[in-house]
C-alpha positions in Angstrom: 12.6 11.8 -12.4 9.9 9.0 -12.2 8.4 7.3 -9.4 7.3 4.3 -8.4 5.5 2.0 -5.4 7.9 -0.3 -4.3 5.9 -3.6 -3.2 8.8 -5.9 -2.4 11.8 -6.1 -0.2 14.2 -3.5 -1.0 17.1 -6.2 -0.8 17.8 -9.4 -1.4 15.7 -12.0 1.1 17.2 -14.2 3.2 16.0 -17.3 2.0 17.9 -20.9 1.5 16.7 -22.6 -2.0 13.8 -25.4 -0.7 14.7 -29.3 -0.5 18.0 -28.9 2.1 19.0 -32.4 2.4 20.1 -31.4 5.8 16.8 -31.2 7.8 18.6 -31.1 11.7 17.1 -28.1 11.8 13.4 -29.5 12.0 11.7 -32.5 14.2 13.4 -35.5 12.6 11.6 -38.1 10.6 12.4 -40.7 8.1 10.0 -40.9 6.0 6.8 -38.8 4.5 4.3 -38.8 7.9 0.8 -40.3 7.0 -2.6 -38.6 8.1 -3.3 -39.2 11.8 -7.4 -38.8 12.7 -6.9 -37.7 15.5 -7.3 -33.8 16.2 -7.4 -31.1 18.4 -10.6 -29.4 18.2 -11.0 -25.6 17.7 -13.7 -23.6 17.3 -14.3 -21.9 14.0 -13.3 -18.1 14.1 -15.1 -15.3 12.4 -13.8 -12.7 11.7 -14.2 -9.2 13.2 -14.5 -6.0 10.8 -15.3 -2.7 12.1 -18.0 -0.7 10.9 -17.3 1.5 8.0 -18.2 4.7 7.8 -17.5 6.6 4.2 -17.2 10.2 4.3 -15.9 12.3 1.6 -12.5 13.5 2.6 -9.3 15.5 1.3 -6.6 17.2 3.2 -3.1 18.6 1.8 -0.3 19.0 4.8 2.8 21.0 4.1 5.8 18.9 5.2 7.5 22.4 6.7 4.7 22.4 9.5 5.6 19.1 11.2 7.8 17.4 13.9 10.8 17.5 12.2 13.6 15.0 13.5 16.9 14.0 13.6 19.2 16.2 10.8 15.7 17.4 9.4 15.4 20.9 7.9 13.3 23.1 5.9 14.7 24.6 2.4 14.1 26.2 -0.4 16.6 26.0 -3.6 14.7 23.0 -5.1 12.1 24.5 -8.1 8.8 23.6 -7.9 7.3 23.4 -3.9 4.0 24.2 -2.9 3.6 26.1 0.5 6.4 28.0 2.2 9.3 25.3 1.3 10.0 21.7 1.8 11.7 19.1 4.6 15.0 17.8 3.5 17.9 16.1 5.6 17.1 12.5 5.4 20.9 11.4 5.1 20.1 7.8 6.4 20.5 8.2 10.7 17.6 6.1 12.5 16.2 9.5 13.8 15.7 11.1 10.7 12.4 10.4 9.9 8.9 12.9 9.6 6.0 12.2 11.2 2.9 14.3 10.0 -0.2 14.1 12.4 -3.9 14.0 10.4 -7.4 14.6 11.7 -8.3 11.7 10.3 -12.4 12.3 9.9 -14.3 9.1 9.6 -13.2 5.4 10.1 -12.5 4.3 6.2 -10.0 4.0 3.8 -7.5 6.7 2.5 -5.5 7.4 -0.7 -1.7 8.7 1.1 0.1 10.8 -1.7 3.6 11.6 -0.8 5.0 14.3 -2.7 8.9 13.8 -3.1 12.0 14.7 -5.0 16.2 13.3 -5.2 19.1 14.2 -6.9 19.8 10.3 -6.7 18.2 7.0 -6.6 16.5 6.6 -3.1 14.1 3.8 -1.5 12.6 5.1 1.5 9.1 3.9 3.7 5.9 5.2 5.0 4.5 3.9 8.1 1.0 4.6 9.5 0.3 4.2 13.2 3.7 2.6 13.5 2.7 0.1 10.7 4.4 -0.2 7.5 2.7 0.5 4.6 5.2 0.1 1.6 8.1 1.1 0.2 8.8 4.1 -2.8 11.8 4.4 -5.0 12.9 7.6 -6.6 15.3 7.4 -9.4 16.3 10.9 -9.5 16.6 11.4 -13.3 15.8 14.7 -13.1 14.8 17.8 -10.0 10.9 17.6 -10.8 8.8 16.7 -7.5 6.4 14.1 -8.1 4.0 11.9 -6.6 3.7 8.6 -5.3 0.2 7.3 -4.1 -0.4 4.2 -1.6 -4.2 3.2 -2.1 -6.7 2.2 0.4 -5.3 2.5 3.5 -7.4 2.2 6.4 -7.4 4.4 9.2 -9.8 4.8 12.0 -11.4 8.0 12.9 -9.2 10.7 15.1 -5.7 11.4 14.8 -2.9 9.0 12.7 0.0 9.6 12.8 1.8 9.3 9.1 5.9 8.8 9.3 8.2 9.0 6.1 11.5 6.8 6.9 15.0 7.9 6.3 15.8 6.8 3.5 19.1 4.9 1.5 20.1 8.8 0.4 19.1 12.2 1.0 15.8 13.5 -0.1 13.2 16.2 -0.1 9.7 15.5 0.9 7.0 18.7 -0.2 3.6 17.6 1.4 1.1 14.9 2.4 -1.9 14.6 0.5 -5.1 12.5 2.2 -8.1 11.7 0.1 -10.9 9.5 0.6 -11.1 5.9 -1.4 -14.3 4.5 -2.7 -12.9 2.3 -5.5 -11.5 0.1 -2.6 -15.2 -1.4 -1.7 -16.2 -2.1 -5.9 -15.7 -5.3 -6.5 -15.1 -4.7 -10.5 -12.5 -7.6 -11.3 -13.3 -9.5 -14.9 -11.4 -12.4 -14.7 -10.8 -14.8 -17.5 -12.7 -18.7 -16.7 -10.0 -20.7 -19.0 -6.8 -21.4 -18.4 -4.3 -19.6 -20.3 -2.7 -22.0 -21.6 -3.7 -23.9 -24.9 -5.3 -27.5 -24.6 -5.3 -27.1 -20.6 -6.5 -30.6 -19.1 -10.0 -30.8 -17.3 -8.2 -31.0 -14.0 -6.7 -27.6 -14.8 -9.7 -25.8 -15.8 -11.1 -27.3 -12.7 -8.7 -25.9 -10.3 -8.8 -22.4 -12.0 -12.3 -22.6 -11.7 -12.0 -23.2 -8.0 -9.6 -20.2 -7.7 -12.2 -18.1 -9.7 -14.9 -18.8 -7.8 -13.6 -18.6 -4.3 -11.4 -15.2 -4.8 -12.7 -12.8 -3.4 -14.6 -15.2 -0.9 -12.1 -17.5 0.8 -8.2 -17.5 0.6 -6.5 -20.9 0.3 -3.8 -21.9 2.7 -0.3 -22.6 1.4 3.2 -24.1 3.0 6.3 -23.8 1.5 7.5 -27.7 2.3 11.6 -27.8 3.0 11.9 -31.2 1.8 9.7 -34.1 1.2 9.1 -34.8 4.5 6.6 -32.2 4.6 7.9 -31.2 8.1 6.0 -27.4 7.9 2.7 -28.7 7.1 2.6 -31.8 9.9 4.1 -28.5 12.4 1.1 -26.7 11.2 -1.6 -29.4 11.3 -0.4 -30.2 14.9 -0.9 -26.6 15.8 -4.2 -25.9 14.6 -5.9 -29.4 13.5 -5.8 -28.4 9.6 -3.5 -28.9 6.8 -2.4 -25.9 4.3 -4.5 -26.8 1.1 -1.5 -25.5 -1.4 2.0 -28.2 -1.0 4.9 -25.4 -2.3 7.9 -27.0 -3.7 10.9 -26.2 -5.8 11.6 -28.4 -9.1 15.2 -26.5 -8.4 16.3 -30.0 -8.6 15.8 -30.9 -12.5 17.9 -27.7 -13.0 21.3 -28.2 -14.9 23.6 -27.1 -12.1 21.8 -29.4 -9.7 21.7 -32.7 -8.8 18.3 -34.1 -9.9 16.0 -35.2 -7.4 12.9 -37.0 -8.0 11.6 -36.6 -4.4 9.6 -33.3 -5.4 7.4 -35.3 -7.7 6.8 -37.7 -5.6 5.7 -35.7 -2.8 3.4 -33.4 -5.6 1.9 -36.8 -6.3 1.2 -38.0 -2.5 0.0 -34.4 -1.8 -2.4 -34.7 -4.9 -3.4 -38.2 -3.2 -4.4 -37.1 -0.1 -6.6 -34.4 -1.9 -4.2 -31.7 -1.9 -3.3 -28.7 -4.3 0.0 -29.0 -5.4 2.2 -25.8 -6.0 5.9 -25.1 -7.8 8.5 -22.6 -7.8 11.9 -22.8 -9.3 15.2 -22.0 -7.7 17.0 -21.8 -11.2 20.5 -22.3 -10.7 22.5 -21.0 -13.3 23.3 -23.1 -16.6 27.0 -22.3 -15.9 30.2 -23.4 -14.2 29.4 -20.6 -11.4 26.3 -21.5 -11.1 23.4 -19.6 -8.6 20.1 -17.9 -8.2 21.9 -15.0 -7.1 22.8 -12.7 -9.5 25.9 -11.8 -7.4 27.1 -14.9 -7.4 27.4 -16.1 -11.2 28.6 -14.3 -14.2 26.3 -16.1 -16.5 24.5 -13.3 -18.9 21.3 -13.7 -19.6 21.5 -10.9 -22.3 24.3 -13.3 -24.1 21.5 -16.2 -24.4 19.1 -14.0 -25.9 18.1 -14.4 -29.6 16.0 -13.6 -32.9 16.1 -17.6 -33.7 12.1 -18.7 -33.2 13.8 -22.0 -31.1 10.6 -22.3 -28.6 9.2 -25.0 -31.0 12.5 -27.1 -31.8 13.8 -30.4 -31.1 16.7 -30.5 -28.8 19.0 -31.7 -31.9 18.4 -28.4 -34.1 18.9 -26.0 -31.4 22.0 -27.9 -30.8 23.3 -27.4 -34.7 22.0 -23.5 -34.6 24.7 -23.4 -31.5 27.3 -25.2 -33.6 26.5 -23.0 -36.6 27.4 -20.4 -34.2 23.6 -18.7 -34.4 22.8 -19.0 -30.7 24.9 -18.7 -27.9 26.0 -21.5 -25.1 24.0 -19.8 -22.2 20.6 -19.7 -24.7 21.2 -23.3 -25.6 22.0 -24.0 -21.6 19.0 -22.4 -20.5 16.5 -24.3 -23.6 18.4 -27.7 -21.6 17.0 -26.7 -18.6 13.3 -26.2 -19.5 13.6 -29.3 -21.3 14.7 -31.2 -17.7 11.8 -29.5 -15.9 9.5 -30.0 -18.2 10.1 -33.5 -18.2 9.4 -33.8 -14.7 6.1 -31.9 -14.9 5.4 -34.1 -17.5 4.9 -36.8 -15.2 2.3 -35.0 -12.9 0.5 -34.3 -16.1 0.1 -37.6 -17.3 -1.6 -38.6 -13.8 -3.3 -35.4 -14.4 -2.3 -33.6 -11.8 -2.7 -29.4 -12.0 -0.1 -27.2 -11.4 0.1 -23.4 -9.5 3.5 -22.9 -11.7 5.4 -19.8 -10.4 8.7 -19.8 -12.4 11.2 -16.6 -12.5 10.2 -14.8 -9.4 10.9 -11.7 -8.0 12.8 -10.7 -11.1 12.2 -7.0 -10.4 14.1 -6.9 -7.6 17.3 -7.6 -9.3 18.8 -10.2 -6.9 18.4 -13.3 -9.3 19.8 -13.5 -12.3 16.7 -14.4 -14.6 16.0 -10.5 -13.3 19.2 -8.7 -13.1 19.8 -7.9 -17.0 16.8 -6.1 -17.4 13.0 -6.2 -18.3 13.5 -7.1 -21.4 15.8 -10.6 -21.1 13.6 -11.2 -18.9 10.1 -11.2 -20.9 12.2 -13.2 -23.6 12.7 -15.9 -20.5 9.5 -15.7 -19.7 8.1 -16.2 -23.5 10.5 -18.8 -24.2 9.7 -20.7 -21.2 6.0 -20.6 -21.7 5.8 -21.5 -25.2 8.0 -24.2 -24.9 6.2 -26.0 -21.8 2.8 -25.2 -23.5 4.0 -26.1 -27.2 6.8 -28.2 -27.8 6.2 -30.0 -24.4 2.8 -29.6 -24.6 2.2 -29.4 -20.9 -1.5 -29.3 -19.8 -1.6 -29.0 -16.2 0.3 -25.4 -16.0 -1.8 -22.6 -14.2 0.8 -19.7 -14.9 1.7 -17.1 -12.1 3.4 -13.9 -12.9 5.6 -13.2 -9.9 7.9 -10.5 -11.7 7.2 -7.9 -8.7 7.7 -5.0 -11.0 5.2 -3.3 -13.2 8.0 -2.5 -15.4 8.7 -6.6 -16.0 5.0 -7.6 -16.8 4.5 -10.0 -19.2 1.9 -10.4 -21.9 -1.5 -11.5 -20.2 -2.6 -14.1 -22.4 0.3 -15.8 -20.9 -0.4 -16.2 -17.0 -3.1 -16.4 -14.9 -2.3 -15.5 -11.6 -0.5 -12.3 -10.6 1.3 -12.9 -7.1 3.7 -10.8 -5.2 5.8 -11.7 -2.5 5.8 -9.7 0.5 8.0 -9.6 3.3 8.2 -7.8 6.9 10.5 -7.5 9.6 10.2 -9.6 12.9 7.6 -9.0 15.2 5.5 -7.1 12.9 1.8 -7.2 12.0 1.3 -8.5 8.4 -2.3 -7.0 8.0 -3.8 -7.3 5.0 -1.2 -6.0 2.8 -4.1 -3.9 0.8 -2.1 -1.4 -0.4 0.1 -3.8 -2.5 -3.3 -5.6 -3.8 -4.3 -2.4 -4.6 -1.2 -1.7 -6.5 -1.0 -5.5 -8.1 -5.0 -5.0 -9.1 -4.4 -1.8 -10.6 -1.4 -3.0 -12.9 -3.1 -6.2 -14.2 -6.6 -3.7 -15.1 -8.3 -6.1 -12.8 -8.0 -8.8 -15.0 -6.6 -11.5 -13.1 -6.7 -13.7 -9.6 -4.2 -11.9 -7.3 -2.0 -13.7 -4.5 0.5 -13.6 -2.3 3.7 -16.3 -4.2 5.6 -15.9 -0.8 5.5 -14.1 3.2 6.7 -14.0 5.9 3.8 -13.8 8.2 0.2 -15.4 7.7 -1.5 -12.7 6.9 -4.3 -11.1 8.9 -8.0 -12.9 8.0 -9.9 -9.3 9.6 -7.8 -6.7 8.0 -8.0 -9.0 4.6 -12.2 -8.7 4.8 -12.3 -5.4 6.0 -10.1 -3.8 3.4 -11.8 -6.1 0.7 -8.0 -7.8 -0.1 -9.0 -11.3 0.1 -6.1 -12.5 -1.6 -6.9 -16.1 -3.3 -3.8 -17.9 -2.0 -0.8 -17.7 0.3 2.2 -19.1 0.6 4.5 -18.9 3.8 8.2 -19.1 3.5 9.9 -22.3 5.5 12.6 -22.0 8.5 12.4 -19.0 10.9 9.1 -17.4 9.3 7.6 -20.4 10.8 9.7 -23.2 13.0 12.5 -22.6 15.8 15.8 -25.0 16.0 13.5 -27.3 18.2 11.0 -28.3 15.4 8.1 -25.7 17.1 6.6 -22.9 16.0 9.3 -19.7 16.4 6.7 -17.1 17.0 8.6 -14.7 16.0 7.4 -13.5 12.0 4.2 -15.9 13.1 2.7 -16.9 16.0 0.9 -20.2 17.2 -2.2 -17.9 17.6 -2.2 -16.4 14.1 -1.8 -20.1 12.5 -5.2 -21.3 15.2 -6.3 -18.2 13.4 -6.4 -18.2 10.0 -7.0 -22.5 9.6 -9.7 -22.2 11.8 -11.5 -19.1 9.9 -14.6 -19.6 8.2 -12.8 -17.7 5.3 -9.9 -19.6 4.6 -9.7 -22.8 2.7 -7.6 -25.7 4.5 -6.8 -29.0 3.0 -10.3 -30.6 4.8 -12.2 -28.2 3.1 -10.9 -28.5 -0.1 -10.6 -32.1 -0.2 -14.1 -32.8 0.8 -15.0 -30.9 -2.4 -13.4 -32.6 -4.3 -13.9 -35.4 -2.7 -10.3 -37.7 -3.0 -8.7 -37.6 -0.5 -7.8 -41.3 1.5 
């Protein structure tokens, strides 16, 4: 049996692909809205952060001696406990969950290890305080119990109150384990200065440079943008008088299995006029006559387009005559198409010299998109091909590379990104925080090496519990519809409220379009 942190969604996200030509659902407009001068004013907000107080610390509670609910029982037949047996019974009802109270001695942050065991592959949650903390997956493999650890988790002095979910199948939980976390206040990252990428353009190195020196410091505001019209962002600027800094599109559009549509550079290129940092994800719809992100959806193979042909530095016309020779397959050849189509568009922001925050094949971990579904290992070869094709053949110079694969076990080699994002989601109504336990987690597996970021949320997240748990992430980027407008064009308040947005552009952490553009100094 192995274990892992889960930091992702357990399921697929409800999300629509960006650039929706049908846009009822926002405040209509007809055409890209220019920069008004006039703003409400707000007063700059700093942020509070408790006093910390570090104590050594380290506790072990036996399962067996708390609340159990629901169809929760103590046993015995599984090898291996510690104490006098362990709690079992999570078969899925909403009341079967354990809580486990803690004396919690000194206001700081904790290591939580869960010790846990399945006959079967199981996703189940830990909540402290009634707040979420992440997600674990057991794969069941064999009938050891082992351990998962959160890391840094802040809890105030007195009693918490630690609850273990019911999970997606039965399971057996053995004991808490609290311990003390000093590594959380070390600021110990070595971060490469250059871009990754070979030949990267002075506008490139100067953006990663701005990245490098602010992380840490100051996070950068991002907006997913629907469509051109850049409906979020003008939402957002009304709200608190600041723009994001970071315009997110999709290039989705230069895919095979869509219709292309130039409006995406065009609005990269406005944003980069009006002093802006322009961002791109891909919504890569299959290269086949089913074609969709979802994995579910298409029966395109991404195994079947895999190869041992070295085709990341070959004309079009020769990858075409290895397929007619019968050395590669249709869906390899389909997919090289498609990198050729976005390249081409980047190619364009390049030669204005406009830098890139390139996030391409997210989320693959989680399984729901194809470019993720076959496996780890079609999944590096994407990745690899992809990047050695825009970075050699293409030559692209303006590429700041994000790994987004949301799975230790689909990292990818690190001389070939620069960023390490995650995208982290949360029910309605809930508090985002700082999400320090999944910067814990994303630090550890890139060896502190690398910027760290959030690619996607659904909730800004919190500028206090961000400084305070030393998880300044260096960007974010908050998903479009419901996570941010209502059917009226206004803000939903329902993942994010009006207040947090007044928030979080007005902090004297955060980096808003203003700030960044009178840095840099272009903007109209």
């Amino acid at each position: 049996m192995s274990m892992a942190a889960l930091f992702t969604a357990c399921e697929e996200i409800s999300q629509e692909p960006l650039n929706k030509t049908d846009s009822s659902a926002y405040a209509p407009t007809e055409e890209v809205t220019e920069y008004v001068e006039e703003t409400v004013s707000f007063t700059e907000y700093v942020a509070k952060v408790p006093e910390i107080n570090t104590t050594e610390a380290s506790m072990t509670i036996e399962a067996e001696d708390c609340k159990l609910n629901g169809s929760l029982y103590t046993d015995e037949q599984r090898k291996g406990f510690s104490g006098n047996g362990y709690v079992t019974g999570f078969y899925g009802g909403s009341a079967d969950y354990l809580v486990i109270p803690a004396d919690i001695p000194s206001s700081q942050h904790y290591n939580i290890t869960v010790c846990v065991a399945a006959d079967s592959n199981v996703t189940s949650s830990v909540n402290v305080n009634d707040r979420n903390i992440g997600e674990f997956v057991i794969d069941g493999e064999d009938e050891r119990f082992v351990r998962v650890t959160f890391y840094g988790v802040y809890m105030d002095e007195g009693e918490a109150l630690i609850q273990i979910n019911q999970g997606s199948d039965n399971f057996e939980i053995d004991y808490i384990e609290i311990n003390n976390n000093d590594n959380i206040y070390e600021n110990d990252f070595e971060i490469q200065t250059e871009p990754v990428a070979p030949e990267a353009s002075n506008e490139t190195k100067k953006l990663l440079k701005y990245l490098n020196d602010n992380f840490g410091k100051k996070i950068i505001t991002g907006q997913y943008a629907s469509n051109y019209k850049n409906t979020e962002l003008e939402l957002i600027y009304k709200k608190t008088g600041k723009y994001p800094a970071i315009r997110f599109g999709d290039i989705g559009g230069y895919a095979q299995g869509s219709i292309p549509d130039e409006s995406e550079i065009k609005a990269a290129k406005d944003w980069n006029e009006k002093g802006g940092i322009v961002g791109f994800m891909w919504y890569w719809n299959s290269p086949s006559s089913d074609s969709s992100i979802y994995a579910k959806d298409t029966k395109f193979s991404l195994k079947s387009a895999m190869t041992d042909e070295d085709i990341s530095q070959m004309g079009i016309a020769e990858i075409q005559d290895l397929y007619k020779q019968g050395k590669i397959t249709k869906e390899c050849l389909k997919l090289v198409e498609d990198i050729d189509a976005v390249s081409e568009g980047f190619s364009e922001l390049a030669e204005e010299g406009i830098p890139i925050l390139w996030r391409p094949l997210h989320e693959s971990g989680g399984g729901w998109y194809w470019w993720g579904a076959d496996g780890e290992e079609a999944y590096q070869w994407l990745y690899d091909l992809m990047y050695d094709r825009m970075t050699g053949y293409h030559k692209l110079d303006n590429l700041i590379w994000i790994w987004n694969g949301q799975s230790e076990d689909y990292m990818v080699d690190s001389s070939k990104y620069d960023i390490a994002a995650i995208d982290i989601y949360m029910g309605p109504n809930m508090v985002y925080g700082s999400r320090s336990e999944q910067y814990q987690w994303l630090k550890q597996v890139t060896d502190s090496g690398k910027i760290l970021a959030i690619g996607e949320c659904s909730s800004i997240p919190g500028i206090d519990e961000m400084i305070r748990d030393n998880s300044l992430w260096s960007f974010f980027g908050l998903w479009y519809g419901d996570y941010l407008t209502s059917s009226s064009g206004d803000t939903a308040d329902v993942y994010t409220t009006e207040e947090d947005l007044i928030k979080m552009y007005n902090a004297e952490n955060s980096i808003t379009l203003e700030s960044y553009a009178d840095v840099y100094g272009h903007r109209n």
